[in-house]
C-alpha positions as CSV (number, residue, x, y, z in Angstrom):
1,X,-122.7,119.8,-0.4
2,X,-125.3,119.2,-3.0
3,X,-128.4,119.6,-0.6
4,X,-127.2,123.7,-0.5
5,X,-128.5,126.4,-2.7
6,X,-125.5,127.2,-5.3
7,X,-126.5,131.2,-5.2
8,X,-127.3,131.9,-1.2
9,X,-125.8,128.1,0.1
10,X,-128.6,127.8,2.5
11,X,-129.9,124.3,2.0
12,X,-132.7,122.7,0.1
13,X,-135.8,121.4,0.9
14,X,-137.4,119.3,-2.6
15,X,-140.3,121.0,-2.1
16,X,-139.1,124.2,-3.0
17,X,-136.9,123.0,-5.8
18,X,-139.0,123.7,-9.4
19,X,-137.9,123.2,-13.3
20,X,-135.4,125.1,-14.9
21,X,-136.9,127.9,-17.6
22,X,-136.8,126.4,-21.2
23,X,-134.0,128.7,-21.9
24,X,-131.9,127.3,-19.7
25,X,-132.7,124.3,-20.3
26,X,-131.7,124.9,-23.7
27,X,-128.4,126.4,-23.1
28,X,-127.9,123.7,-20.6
29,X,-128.8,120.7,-23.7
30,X,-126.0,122.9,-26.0
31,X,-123.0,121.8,-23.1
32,X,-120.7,118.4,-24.4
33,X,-121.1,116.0,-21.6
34,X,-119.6,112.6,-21.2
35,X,-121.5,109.3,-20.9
36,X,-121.3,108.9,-17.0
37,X,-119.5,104.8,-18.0
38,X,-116.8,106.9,-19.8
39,X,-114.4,104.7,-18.3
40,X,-116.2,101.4,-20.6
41,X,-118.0,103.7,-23.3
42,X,-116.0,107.0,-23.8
43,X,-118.3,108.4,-25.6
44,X,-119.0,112.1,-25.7
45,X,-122.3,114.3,-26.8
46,X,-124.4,117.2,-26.4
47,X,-126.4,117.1,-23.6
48,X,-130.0,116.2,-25.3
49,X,-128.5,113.4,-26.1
50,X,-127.2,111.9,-23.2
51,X,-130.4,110.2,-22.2
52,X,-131.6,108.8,-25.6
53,X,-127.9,107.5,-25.8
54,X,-128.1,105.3,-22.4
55,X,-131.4,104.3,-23.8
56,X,-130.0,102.4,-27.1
57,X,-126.6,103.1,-27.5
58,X,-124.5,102.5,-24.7
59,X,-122.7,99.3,-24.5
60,X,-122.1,99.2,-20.2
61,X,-125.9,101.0,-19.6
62,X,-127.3,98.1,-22.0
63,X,-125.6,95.8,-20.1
64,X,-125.9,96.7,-16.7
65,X,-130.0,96.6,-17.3
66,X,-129.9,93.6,-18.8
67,X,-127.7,92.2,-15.6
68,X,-130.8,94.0,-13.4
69,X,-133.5,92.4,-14.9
């Protein structure tokens, strides 16, 4: 289901995927998103800040790299 175009649903090829515009990007960074370990961090933010958050913050990401490495 997610390899289908959301507007027409005839399905994707990557090369003809391309980056959002800035504005929706922005609108898009505005959205509250959980932290995808919500079950071990429950922590909830806008969606800028999800990345810098598994970065330094979270608890289960931090661990689960350290675990990979």
């Amino acid at each position: 289901e997610k390899d289908f175009c959301p507007v027409d649903r005839l399905r994707l090829q990557l090369h003809q995927c391309r980056p959002s515009s800035l504005l929706v990007r922005n609108l898009l960074d505005k959205l509250n998103v959980m932290c995808p370990h919500y079950a071990e961090c429950q922590q909830q933010m806008q969606r800028c800040e999800l990345q810098p958050h598994l970065h330094n913050r979270c608890p289960v990401f931090r661990r689960l790299r350290e675990e990979a490495e």
